[in-house]
N, CA, C and O atoms as a GROMACS GRO file, in nm:
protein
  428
    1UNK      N    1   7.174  14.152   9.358
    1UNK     CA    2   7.265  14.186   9.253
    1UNK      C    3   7.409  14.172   9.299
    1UNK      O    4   7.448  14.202   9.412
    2UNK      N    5   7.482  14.127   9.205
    2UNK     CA    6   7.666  14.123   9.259
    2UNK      C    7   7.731  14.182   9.198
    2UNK      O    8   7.759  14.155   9.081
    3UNK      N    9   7.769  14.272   9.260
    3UNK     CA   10   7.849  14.418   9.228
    3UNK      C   11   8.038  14.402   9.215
    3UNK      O   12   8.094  14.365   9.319
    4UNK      N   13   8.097  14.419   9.136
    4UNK     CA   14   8.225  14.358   9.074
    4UNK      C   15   8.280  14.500   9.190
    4UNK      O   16   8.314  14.484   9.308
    5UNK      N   17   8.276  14.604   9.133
    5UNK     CA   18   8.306  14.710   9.229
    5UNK      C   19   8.330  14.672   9.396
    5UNK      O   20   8.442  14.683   9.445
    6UNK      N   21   8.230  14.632   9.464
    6UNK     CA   22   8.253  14.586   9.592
    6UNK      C   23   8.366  14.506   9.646
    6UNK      O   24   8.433  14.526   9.748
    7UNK      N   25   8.375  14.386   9.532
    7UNK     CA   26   8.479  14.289   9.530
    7UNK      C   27   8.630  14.277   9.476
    7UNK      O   28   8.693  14.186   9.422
    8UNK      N   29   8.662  14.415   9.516
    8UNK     CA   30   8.824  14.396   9.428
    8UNK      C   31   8.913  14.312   9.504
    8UNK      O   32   8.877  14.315   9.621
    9UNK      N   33   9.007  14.243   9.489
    9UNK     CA   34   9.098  14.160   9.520
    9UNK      C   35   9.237  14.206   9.437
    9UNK      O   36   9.230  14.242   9.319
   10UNK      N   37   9.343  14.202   9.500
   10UNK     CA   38   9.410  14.224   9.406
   10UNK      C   39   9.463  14.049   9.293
   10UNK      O   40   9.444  13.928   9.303
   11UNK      N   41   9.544  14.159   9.179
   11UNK     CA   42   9.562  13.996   9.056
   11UNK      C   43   9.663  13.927   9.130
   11UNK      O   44   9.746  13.971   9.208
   12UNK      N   45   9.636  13.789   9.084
   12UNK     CA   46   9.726  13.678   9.123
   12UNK      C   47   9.839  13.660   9.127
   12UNK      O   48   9.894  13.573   9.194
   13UNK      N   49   9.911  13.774   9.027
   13UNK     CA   50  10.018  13.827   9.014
   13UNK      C   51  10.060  13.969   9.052
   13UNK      O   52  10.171  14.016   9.026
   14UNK      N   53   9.988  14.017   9.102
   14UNK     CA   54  10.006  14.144   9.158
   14UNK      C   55  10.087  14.167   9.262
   14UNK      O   56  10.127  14.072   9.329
   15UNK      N   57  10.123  14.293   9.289
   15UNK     CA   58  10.173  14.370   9.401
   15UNK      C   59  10.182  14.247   9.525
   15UNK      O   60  10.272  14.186   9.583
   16UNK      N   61  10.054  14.250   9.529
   16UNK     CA   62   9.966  14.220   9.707
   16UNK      C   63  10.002  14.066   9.724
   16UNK      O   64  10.007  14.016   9.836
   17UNK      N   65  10.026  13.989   9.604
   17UNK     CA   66  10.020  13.867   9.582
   17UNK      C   67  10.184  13.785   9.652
   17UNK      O   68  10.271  13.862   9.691
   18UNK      N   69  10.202  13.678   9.658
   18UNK     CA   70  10.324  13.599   9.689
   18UNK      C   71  10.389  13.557   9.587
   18UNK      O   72  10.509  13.539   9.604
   19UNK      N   73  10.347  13.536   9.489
   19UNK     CA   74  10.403  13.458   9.370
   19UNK      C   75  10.472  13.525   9.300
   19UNK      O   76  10.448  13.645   9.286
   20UNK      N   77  10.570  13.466   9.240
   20UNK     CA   78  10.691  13.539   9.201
   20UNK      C   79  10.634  13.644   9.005
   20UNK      O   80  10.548  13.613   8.922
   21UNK      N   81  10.696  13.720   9.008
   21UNK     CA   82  10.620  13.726   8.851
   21UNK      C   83  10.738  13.678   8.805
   21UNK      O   84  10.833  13.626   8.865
   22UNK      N   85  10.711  13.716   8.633
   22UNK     CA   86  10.789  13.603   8.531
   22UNK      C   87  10.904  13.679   8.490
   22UNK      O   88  10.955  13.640   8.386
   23UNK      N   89  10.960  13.784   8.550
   23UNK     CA   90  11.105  13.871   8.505
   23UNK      C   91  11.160  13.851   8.623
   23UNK      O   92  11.280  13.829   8.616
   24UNK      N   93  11.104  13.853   8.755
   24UNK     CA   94  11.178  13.792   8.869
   24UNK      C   95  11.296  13.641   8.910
   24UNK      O   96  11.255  13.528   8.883
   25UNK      N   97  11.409  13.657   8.962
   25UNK     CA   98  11.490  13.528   8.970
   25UNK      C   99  11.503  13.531   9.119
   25UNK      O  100  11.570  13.613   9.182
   26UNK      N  101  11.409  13.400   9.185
   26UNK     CA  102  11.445  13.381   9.325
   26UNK      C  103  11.575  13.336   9.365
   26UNK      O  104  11.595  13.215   9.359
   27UNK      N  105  11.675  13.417   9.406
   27UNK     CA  106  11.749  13.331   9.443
   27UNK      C  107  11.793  13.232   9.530
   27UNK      O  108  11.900  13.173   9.517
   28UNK      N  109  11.701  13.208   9.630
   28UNK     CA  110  11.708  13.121   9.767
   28UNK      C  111  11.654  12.989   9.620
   28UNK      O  112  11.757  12.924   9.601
   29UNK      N  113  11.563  12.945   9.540
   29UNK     CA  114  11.569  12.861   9.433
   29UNK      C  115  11.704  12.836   9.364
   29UNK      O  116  11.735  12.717   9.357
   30UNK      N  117  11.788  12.923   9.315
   30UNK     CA  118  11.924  12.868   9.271
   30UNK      C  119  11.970  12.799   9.333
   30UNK      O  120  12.004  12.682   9.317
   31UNK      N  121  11.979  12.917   9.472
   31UNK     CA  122  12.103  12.820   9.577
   31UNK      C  123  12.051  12.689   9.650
   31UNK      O  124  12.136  12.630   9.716
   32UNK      N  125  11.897  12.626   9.647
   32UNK     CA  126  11.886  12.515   9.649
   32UNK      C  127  11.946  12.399   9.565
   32UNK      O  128  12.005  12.295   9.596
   33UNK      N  129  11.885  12.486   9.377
   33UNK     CA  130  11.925  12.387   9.305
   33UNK      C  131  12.074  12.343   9.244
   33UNK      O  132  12.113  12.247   9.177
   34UNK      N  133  12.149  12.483   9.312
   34UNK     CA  134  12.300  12.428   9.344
   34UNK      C  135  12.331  12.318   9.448
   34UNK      O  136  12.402  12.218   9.437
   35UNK      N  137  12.276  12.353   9.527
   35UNK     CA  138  12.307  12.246   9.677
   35UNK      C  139  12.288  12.133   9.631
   35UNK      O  140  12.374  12.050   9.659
   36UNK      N  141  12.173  12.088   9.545
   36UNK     CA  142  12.067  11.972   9.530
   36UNK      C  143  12.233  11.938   9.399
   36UNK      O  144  12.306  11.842   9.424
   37UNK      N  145  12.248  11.988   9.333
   37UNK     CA  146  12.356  11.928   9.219
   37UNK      C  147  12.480  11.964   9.263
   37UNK      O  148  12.553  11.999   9.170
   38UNK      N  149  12.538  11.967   9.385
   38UNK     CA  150  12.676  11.968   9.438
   38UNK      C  151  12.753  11.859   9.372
   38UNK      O  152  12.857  11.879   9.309
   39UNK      N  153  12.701  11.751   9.388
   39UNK     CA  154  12.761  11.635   9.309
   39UNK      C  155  12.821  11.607   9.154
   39UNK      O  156  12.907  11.556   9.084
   40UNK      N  157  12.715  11.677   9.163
   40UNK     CA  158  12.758  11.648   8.990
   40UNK      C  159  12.853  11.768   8.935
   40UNK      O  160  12.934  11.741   8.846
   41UNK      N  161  12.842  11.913   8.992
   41UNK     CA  162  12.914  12.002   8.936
   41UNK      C  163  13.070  11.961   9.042
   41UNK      O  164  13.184  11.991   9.010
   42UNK      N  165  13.042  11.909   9.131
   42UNK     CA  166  13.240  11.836   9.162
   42UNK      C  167  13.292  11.771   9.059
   42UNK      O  168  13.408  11.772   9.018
   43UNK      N  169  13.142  11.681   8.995
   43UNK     CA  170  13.202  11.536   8.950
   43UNK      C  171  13.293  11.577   8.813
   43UNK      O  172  13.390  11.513   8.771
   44UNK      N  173  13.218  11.742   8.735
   44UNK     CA  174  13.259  11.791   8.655
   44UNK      C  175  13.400  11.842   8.642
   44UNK      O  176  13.494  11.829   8.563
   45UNK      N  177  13.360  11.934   8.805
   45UNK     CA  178  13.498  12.008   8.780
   45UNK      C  179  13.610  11.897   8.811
   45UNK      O  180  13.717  11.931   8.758
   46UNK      N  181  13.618  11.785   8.874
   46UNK     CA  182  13.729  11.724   8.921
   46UNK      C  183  13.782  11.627   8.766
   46UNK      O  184  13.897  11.590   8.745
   47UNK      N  185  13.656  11.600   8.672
   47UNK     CA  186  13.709  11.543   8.530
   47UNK      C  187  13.774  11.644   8.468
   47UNK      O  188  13.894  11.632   8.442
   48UNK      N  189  13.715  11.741   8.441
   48UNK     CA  190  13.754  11.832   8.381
   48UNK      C  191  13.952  11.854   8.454
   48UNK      O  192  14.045  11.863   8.374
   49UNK      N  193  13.968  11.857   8.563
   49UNK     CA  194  14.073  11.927   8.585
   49UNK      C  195  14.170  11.787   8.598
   49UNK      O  196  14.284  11.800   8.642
   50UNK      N  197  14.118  11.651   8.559
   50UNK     CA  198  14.247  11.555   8.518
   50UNK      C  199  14.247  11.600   8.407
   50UNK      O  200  14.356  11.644   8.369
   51UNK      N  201  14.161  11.606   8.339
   51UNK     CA  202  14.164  11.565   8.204
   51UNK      C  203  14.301  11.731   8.121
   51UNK      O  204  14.359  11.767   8.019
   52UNK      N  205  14.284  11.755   8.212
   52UNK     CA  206  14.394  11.916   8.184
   52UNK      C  207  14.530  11.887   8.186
   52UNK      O  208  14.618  11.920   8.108
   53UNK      N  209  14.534  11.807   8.308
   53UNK     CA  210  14.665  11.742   8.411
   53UNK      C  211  14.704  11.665   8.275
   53UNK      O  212  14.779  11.704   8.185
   54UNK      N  213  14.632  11.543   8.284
   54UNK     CA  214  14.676  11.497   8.171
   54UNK      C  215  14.705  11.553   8.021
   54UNK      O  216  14.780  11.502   7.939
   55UNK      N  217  14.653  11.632   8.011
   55UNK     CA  218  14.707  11.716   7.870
   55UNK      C  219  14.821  11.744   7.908
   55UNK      O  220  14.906  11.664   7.869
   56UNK      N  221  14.850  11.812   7.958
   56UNK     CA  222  14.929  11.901   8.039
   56UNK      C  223  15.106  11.842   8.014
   56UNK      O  224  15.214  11.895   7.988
   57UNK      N  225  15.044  11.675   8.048
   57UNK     CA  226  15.213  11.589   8.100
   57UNK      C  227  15.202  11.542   7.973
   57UNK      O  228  15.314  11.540   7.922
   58UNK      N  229  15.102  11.497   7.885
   58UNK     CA  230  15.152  11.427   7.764
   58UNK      C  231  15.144  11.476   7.654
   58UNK      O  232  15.192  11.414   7.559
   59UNK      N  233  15.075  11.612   7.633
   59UNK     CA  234  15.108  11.666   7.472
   59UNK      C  235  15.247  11.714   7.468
   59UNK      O  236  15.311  11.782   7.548
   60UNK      N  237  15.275  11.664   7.358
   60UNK     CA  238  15.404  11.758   7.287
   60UNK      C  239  15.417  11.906   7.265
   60UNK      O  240  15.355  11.972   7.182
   61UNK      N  241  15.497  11.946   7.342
   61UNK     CA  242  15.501  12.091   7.303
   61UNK      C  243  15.550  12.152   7.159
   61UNK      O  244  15.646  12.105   7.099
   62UNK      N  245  15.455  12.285   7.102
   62UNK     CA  246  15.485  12.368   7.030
   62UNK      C  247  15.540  12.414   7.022
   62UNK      O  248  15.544  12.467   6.911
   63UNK      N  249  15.649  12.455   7.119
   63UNK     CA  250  15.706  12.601   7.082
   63UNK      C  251  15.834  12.517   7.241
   63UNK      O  252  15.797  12.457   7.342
   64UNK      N  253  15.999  12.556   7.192
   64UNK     CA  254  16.044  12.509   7.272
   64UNK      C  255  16.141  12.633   7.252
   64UNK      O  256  16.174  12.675   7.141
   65UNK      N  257  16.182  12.687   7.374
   65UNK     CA  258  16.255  12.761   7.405
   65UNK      C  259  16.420  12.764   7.475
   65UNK      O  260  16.404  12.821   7.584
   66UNK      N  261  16.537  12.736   7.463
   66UNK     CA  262  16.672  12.709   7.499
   66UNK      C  263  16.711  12.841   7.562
   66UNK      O  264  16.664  12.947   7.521
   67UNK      N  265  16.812  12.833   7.676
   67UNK     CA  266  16.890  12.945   7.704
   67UNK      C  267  16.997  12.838   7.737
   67UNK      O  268  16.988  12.718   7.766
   68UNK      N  269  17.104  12.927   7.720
   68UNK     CA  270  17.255  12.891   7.800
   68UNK      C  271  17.314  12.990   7.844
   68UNK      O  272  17.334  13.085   7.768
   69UNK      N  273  17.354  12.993   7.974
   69UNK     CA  274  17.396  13.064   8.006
   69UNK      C  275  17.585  12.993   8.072
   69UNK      O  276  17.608  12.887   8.130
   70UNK      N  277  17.697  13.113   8.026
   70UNK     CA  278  17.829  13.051   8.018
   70UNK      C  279  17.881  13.183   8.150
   70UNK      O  280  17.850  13.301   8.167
   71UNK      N  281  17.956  13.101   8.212
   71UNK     CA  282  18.095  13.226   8.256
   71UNK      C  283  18.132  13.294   8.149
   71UNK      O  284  18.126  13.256   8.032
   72UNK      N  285  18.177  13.412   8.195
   72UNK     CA  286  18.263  13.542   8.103
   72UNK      C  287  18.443  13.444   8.120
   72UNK      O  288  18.485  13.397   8.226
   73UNK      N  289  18.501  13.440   8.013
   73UNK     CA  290  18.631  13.426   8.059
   73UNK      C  291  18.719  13.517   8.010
   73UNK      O  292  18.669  13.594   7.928
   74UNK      N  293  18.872  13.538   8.041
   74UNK     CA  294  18.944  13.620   8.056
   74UNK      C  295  18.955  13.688   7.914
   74UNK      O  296  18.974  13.808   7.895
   75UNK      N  297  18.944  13.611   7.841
   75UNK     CA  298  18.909  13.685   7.703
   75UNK      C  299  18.784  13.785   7.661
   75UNK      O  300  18.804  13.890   7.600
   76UNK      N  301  18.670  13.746   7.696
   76UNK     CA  302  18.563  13.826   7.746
   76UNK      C  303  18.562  13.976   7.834
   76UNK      O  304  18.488  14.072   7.811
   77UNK      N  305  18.650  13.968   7.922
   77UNK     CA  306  18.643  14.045   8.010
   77UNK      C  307  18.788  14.139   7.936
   77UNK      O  308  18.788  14.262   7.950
   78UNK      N  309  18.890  14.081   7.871
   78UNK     CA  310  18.970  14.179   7.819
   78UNK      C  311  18.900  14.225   7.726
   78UNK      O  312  18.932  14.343   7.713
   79UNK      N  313  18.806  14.190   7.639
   79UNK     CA  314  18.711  14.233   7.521
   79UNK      C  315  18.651  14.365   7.599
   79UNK      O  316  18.668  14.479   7.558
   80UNK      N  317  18.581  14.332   7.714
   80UNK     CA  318  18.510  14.433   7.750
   80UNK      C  319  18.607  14.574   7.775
   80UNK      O  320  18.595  14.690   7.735
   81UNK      N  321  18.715  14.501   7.867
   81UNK     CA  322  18.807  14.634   7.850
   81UNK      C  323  18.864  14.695   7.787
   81UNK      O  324  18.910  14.804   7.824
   82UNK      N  325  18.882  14.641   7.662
   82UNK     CA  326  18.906  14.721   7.571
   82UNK      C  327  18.811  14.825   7.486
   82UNK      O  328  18.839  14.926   7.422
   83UNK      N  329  18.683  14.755   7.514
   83UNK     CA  330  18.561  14.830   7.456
   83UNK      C  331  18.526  14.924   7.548
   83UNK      O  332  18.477  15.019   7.487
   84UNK      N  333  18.527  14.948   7.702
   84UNK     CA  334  18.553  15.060   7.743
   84UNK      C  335  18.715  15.126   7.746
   84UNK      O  336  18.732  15.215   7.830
   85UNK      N  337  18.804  15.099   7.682
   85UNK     CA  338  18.885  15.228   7.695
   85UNK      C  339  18.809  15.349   7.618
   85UNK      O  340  18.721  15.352   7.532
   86UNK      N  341  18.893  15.458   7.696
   86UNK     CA  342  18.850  15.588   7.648
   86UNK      C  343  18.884  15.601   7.506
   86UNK      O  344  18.801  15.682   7.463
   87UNK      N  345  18.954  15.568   7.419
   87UNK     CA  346  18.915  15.580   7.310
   87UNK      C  347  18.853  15.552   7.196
   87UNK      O  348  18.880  15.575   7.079
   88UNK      N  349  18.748  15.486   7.260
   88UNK     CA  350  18.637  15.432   7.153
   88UNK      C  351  18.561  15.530   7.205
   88UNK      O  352  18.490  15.585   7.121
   89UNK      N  353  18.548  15.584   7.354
   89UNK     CA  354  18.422  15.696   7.344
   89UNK      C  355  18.267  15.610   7.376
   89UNK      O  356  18.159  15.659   7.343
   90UNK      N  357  18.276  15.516   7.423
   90UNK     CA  358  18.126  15.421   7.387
   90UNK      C  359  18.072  15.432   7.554
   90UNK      O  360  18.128  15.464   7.658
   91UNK      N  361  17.924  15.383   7.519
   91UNK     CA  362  17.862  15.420   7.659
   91UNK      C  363  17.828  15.320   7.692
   91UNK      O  364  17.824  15.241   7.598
   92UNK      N  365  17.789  15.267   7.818
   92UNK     CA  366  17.792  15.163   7.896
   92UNK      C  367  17.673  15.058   7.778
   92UNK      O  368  17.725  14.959   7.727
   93UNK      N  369  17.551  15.082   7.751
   93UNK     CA  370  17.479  15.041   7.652
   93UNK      C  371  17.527  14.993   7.494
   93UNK      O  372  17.480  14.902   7.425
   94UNK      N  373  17.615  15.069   7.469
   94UNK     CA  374  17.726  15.057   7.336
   94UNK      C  375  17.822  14.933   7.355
   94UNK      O  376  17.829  14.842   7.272
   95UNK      N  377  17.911  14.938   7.500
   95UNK     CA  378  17.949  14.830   7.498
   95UNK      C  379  17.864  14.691   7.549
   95UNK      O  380  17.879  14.579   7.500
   96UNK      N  381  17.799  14.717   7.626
   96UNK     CA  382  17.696  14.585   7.670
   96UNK      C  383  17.642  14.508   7.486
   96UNK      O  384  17.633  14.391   7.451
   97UNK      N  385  17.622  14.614   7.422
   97UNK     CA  386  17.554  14.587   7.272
   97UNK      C  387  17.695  14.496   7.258
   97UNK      O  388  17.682  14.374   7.264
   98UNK      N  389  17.777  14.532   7.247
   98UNK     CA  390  17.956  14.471   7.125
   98UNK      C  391  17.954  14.311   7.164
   98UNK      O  392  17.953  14.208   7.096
   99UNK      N  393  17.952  14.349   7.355
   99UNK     CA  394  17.964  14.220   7.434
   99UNK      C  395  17.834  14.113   7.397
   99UNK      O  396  17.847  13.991   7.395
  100UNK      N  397  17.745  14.164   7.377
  100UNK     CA  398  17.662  14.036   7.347
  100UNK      C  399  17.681  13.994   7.194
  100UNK      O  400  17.686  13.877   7.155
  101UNK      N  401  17.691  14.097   7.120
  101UNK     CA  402  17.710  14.042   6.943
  101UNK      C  403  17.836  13.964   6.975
  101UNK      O  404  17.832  13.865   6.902
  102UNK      N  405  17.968  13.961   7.066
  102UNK     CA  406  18.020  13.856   7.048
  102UNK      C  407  17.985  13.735   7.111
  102UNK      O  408  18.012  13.623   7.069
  103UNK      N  409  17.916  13.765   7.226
  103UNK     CA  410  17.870  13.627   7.260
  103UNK      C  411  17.773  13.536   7.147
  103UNK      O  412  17.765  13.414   7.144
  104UNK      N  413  17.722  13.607   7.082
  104UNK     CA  414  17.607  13.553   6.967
  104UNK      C  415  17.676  13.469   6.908
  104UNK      O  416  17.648  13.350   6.901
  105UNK      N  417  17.802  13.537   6.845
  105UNK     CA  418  17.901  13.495   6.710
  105UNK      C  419  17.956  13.350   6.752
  105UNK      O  420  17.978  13.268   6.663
  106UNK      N  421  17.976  13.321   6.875
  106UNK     CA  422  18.084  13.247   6.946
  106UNK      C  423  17.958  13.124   6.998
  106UNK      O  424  18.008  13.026   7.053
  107UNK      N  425  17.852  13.122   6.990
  107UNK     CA  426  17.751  13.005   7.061
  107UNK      C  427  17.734  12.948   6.923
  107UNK      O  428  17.663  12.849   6.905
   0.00000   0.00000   0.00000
Protein backbone atom coordinates (compact mmCIF):
# COMPACT_ATOMS: atom_id res chain seq x y z
CA UNK A 1 0.00 0.00 0.00
CA UNK A 2 1.34 3.78 -0.60
CA UNK A 3 0.72 5.88 2.11
CA UNK A 4 0.51 9.85 1.04
CA UNK A 5 1.14 10.53 4.87
CA UNK A 6 4.68 8.97 4.78
CA UNK A 7 5.59 11.04 1.75
CA UNK A 8 5.30 14.71 2.45
CA UNK A 9 7.58 16.90 0.46
CA UNK A 10 7.21 20.26 0.71
CA UNK A 11 5.08 22.42 -2.54
CA UNK A 12 7.07 23.55 -5.38
CA UNK A 13 6.44 26.77 -4.30
CA UNK A 14 6.81 26.55 -0.84
CA UNK A 15 8.85 27.73 2.04
CA UNK A 16 11.52 24.81 1.54
CA UNK A 17 11.54 25.34 -2.20
CA UNK A 18 14.14 27.74 -4.45
CA UNK A 19 11.84 29.21 -6.76
CA UNK A 20 10.84 32.49 -6.52
CA UNK A 21 6.90 32.89 -5.79
CA UNK A 22 4.79 35.25 -7.93
CA UNK A 23 4.65 38.58 -5.48
CA UNK A 24 8.41 38.27 -5.13
CA UNK A 25 10.96 40.77 -7.36
CA UNK A 26 14.52 39.28 -7.70
CA UNK A 27 16.58 41.84 -7.83
CA UNK A 28 20.05 40.42 -8.85
CA UNK A 29 17.35 39.72 -12.33
CA UNK A 30 16.83 43.57 -12.77
CA UNK A 31 20.27 44.45 -12.32
CA UNK A 32 21.21 41.91 -15.00
CA UNK A 33 18.53 43.06 -17.25
CA UNK A 34 19.80 46.60 -16.77
CA UNK A 35 23.41 45.64 -17.50
CA UNK A 36 22.18 43.47 -20.54
CA UNK A 37 20.25 47.02 -21.91
CA UNK A 38 23.03 49.56 -20.89
CA UNK A 39 23.05 50.42 -24.46
CA UNK A 40 20.07 51.24 -25.29
CA UNK A 41 18.99 53.20 -22.10
CA UNK A 42 22.44 55.59 -23.01
CA UNK A 43 21.25 55.51 -26.52
CA UNK A 44 17.97 57.05 -24.98
CA UNK A 45 19.15 59.22 -22.54
CA UNK A 46 21.90 60.82 -24.83
CA UNK A 47 18.78 61.49 -27.74
CA UNK A 48 16.70 62.57 -25.44
CA UNK A 49 19.18 65.19 -23.94
CA UNK A 50 20.12 66.70 -27.70
CA UNK A 51 16.98 66.74 -28.54
CA UNK A 52 16.43 69.31 -25.27
CA UNK A 53 19.76 71.16 -26.25
CA UNK A 54 18.29 71.68 -29.32
CA UNK A 55 14.99 72.96 -28.14
CA UNK A 56 16.61 74.82 -25.88
CA UNK A 57 18.86 77.11 -28.69
CA UNK A 58 16.08 77.26 -31.24
CA UNK A 59 12.59 77.81 -29.84
CA UNK A 60 11.44 81.22 -29.54
CA UNK A 61 10.89 82.41 -26.32
CA UNK A 62 7.54 83.21 -24.51
CA UNK A 63 7.96 85.41 -22.14
CA UNK A 64 10.90 88.08 -22.46
CA UNK A 65 11.97 89.98 -19.67
CA UNK A 66 14.14 93.70 -19.90
CA UNK A 67 15.94 95.47 -17.05
CA UNK A 68 17.98 98.68 -17.30
CA UNK A 69 19.76 99.64 -15.04
CA UNK A 70 21.10 103.76 -15.15
CA UNK A 71 23.51 105.85 -12.77
CA UNK A 72 21.65 108.15 -10.24
CA UNK A 73 22.61 111.70 -11.49
CA UNK A 74 22.88 114.89 -9.67
CA UNK A 75 19.36 115.53 -10.11
CA UNK A 76 18.40 112.22 -8.62
CA UNK A 77 20.40 112.49 -5.74
CA UNK A 78 19.17 116.25 -5.06
CA UNK A 79 15.56 114.59 -5.43
CA UNK A 80 16.53 112.23 -2.82
CA UNK A 81 17.69 115.01 -0.62
CA UNK A 82 15.15 116.76 -0.63
CA UNK A 83 12.83 113.85 0.08
CA UNK A 84 14.78 113.21 3.13
CA UNK A 85 14.77 116.68 4.57
CA UNK A 86 13.19 116.78 7.87
CA UNK A 87 10.30 118.29 6.77
CA UNK A 88 8.52 115.90 4.90
CA UNK A 89 8.92 113.56 8.00
CA UNK A 90 9.29 110.36 5.53
CA UNK A 91 11.05 107.11 6.36
CA UNK A 92 13.78 105.59 4.63
CA UNK A 93 11.03 103.11 2.74
CA UNK A 94 8.77 106.33 1.93
CA UNK A 95 11.53 107.85 0.23
CA UNK A 96 13.12 104.75 -1.56
CA UNK A 97 9.07 104.43 -2.74
CA UNK A 98 9.16 108.58 -4.31
CA UNK A 99 12.74 107.62 -5.77
CA UNK A 100 11.64 104.78 -7.77
CA UNK A 101 8.06 106.31 -8.94
CA UNK A 102 10.41 108.85 -10.41
CA UNK A 103 12.60 106.65 -11.95
CA UNK A 104 9.40 104.82 -13.52
CA UNK A 105 8.03 108.27 -14.86
CA UNK A 106 11.41 109.19 -16.53
CA UNK A 107 12.24 105.47 -18.47
Amino acid sequence: MHDDKNNLQPPANGPGSRLPHANEIDLIDILRFLIKQRFFILAVTLFTTFAATLYCFFASPQYVAKAVIRELTPFDLATLNSYVATENNLNPKQVFSQIADNLKSQS
